[in-house]
C-alpha positions as CSV (number, residue, x, y, z in Angstrom):
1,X,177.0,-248.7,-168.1
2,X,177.7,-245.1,-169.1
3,X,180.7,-245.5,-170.7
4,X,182.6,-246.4,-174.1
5,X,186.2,-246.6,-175.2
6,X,186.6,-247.3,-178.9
7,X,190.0,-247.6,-180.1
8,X,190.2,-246.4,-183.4
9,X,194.0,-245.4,-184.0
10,X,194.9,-248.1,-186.7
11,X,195.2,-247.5,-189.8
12,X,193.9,-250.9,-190.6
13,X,196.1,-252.0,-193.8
14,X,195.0,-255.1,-194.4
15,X,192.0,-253.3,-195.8
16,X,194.2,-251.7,-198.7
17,X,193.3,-248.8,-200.8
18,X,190.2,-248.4,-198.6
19,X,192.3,-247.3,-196.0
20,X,195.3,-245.3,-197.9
21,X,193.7,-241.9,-196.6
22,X,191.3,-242.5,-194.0
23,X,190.8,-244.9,-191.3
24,X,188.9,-247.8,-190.8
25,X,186.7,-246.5,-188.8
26,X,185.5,-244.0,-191.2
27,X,184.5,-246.8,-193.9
28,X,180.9,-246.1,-194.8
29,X,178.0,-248.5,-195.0
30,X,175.3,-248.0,-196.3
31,X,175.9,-244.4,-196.1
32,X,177.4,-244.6,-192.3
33,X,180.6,-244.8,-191.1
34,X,181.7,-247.9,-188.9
35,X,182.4,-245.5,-186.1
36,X,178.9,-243.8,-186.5
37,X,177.7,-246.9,-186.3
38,X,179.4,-247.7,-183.3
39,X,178.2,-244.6,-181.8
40,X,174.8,-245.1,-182.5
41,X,174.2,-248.5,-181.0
42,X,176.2,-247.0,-177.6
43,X,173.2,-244.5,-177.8
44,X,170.3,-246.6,-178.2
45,X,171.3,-248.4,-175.6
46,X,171.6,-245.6,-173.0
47,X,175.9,-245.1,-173.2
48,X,176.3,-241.6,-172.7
49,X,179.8,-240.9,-172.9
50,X,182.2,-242.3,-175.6
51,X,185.9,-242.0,-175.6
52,X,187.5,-242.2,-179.3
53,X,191.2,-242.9,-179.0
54,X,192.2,-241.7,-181.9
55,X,195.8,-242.0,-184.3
56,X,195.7,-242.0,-188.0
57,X,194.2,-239.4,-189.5
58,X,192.8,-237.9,-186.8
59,X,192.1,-234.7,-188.3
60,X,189.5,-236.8,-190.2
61,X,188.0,-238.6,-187.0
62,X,187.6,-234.9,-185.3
63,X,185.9,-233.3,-188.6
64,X,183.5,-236.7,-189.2
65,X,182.6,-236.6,-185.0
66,X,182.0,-232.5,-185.7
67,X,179.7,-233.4,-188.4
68,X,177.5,-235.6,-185.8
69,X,176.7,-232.7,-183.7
70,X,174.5,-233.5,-180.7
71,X,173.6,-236.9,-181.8
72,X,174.2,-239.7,-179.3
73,X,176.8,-239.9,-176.6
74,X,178.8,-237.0,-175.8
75,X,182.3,-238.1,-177.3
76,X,185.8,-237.2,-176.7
77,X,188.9,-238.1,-178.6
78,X,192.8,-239.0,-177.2
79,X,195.5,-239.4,-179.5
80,X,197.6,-242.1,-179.7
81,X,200.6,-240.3,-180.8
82,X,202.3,-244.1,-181.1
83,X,200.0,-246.0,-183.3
84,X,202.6,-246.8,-186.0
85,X,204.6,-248.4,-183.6
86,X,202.7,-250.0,-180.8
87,X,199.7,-252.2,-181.1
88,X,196.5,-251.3,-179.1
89,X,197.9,-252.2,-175.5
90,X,199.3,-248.7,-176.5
91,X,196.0,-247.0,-177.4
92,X,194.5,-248.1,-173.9
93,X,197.5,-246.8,-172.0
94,X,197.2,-243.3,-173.3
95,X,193.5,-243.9,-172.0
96,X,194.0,-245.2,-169.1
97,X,192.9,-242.1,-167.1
98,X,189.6,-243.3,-168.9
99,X,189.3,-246.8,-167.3
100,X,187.4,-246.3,-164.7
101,X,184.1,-247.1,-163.3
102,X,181.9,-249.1,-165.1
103,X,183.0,-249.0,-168.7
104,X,183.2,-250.8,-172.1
105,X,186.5,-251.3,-174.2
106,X,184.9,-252.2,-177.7
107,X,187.7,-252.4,-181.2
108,X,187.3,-249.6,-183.4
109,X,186.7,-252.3,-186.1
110,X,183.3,-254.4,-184.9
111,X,179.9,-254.3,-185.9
112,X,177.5,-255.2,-183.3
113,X,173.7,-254.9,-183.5
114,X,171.6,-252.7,-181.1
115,X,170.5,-255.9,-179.8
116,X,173.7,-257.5,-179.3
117,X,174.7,-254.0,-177.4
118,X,171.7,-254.2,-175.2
119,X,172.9,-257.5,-173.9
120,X,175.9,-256.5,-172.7
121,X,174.9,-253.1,-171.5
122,X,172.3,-255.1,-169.5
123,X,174.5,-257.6,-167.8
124,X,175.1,-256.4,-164.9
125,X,175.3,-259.3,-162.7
126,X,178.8,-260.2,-164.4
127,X,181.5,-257.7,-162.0
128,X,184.5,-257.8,-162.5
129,X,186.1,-258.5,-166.2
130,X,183.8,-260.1,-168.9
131,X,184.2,-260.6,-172.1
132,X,181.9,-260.7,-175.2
133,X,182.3,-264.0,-176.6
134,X,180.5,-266.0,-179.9
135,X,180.3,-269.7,-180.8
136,X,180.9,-271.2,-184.0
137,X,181.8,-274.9,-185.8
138,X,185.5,-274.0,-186.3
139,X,187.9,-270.9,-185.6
140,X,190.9,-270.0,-187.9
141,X,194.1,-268.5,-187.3
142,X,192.9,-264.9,-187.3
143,X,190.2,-265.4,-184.7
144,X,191.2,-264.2,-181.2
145,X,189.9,-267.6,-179.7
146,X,188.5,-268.5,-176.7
147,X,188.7,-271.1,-173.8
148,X,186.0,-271.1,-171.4
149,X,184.3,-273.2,-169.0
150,X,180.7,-274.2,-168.3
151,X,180.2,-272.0,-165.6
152,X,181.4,-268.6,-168.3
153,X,184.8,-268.6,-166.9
154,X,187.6,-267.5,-169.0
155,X,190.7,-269.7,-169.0
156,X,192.8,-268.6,-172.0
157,X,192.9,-266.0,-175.1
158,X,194.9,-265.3,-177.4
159,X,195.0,-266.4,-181.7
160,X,197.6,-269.2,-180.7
161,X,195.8,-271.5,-178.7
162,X,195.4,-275.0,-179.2
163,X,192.4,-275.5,-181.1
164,X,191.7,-278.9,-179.3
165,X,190.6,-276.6,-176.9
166,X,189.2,-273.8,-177.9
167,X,185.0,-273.3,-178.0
168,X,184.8,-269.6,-178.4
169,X,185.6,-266.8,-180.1
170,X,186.2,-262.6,-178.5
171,X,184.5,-260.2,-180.3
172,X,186.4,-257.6,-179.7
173,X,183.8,-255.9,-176.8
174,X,184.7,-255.9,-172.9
175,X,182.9,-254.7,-170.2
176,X,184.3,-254.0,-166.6
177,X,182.5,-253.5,-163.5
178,X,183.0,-252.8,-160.3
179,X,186.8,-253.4,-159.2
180,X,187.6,-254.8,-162.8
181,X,188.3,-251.6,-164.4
182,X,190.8,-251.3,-161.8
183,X,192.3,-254.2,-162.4
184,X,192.7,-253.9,-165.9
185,X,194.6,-250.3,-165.4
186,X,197.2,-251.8,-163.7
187,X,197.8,-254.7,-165.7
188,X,198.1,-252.5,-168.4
189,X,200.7,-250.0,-166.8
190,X,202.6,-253.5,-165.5
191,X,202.6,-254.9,-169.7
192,X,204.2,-251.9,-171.6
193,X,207.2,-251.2,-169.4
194,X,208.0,-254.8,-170.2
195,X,210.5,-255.6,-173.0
196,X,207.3,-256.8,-175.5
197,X,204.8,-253.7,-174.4
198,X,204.6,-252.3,-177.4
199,X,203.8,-255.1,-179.7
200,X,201.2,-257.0,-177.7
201,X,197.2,-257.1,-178.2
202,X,195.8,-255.6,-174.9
203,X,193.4,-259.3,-174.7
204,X,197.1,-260.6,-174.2
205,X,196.7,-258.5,-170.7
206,X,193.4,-260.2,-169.7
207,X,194.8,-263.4,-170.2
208,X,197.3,-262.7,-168.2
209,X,194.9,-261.7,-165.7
210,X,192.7,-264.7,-166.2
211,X,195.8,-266.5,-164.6
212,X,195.6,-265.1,-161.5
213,X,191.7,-264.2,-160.8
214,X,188.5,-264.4,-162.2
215,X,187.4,-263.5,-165.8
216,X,184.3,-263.8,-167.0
217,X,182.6,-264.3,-170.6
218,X,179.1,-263.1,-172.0
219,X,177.4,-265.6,-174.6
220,X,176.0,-263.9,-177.3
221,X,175.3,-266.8,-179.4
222,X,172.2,-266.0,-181.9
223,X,172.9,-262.0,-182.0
224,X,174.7,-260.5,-185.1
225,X,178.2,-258.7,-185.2
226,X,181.2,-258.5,-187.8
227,X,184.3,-257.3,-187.6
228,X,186.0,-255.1,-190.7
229,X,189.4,-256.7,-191.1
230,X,190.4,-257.5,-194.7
231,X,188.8,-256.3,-198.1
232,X,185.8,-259.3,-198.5
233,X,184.5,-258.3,-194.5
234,X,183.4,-255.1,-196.1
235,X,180.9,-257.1,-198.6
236,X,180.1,-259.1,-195.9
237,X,179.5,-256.3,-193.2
238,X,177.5,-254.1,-196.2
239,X,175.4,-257.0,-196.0
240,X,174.9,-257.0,-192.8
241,X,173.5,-253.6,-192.0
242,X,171.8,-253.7,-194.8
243,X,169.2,-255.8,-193.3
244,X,169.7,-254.3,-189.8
245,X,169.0,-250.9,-192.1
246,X,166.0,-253.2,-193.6
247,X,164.6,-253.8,-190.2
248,X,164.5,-250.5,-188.3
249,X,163.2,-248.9,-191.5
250,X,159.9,-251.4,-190.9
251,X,160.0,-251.2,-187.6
252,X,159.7,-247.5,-188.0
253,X,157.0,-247.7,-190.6
């Protein structure tokens, strides 16, 4: 796996004043931005290419990538000149030329640890679609739930679903291999010239998918993540690099 998409082009105005002038993706934490952040684990765990798709207050995301230099993969930004409009099924269509190959789709807005990365990175015996997926007790109506089955296939996404039935949770972090890249390009170009393409999520495609062929799921049950949504996942994401911070820093002692 050599390459990333991040789709950074929200706003993200749930966050409020945090987000007034700059975008989510440029929240620091513990003196790092999200997307730094983001970049960083891609590097550690061999990504060398890293495709921002970028929307408000780009200017910002260009000047804050310039800033990095040389350090990890070799990124490039596309503009999403419809982010105030369309929801991200509209930042991965202005990428699509990007899908390709073996790649990762990851939200501009998730925290994953290096370790977390280095599973997905590494599972490579998963072609096709797969999708990063976590467990937990109970899933509320903001969580982009889950059904799967015991053999890691995917049966449904979406935040709707009937929570009789749902045992997992997307975290916002897809991998394609193989032919599945492919196949997620075209669904994608088949969704926005429908009467609803511009308002949908672009999981709402791989459901779709999931109908018709196989989709897989990665269990990453036991790794840490977050994802930077509303005002108190800030606390809770300062937390957790903190002690990510905490342990490389003794690691590298």
């Amino acid at each position: 796996m050599k390459k990333a998409i991040i789709l950074s082009a929200g706003q993200g105005s749930r966050l409020g004043h945090l987000t007034d002038d700059r975008p989510k993706c440029l929240i620091e934490f513990n003196g790092r931005t999200l997307l730094d952040r983001q970049l960083d684990a891609l590097a550690a765990n061999g990504v060398e290419e890293a495709v921002v798709v970028t929307g408000f207050r780009d200017d910002q995301i260009e000047l804050a990538l310039k800033r990095r230099g040389d350090i990890g993969p070799r990124v490039r930004t596309v503009y999403n000149p419809f982010y105030k409009v369309a929801d991200n099924l509209g930042s991965l269509f202005v990428a699509k030329a990007e899908i390709e190959g073996d790649v990762l789709v990851w939200n501009g807005d998730t925290l994953v640890s290096e370790a977390l990365m280095a599973q997905v990175v590494g599972n490579g015996d998963r072609e096709g679609i797969c999708v990063t997926i976590d467990r937990k007790d109970g899933y509320d109506e903001d969580d982009m739930k889950v059904v799967v089955d015991d053999a890691g296939r995917l049966h449904a996404i979406g935040k709707r679903l009937d929570l009789d039935e749902v045992n997992a949770e997307s975290i916002g972090l897809l991998a394609f291999r193989g032919a599945g890249a492919q196949t997620f390009r075209h669904a994608i170009e088949r969704a926005i010239r429908t009467a609803e393409g511009t308002t949908i999520w672009y999981l709402r495609v791989i459901h779709q998918v999931a109908q018709e062929a196989p989709v897989w799921t990665l269990d990453i049950s036991g790794h840490e993540w977050g994802e930077v949504d509303f005002p108190e996942d800030v606390e809770n994401a300062q937390a957790l690099v903190s002690r990510w911070d905490e342990v490389r820093k003794s690691k590298a002692a």
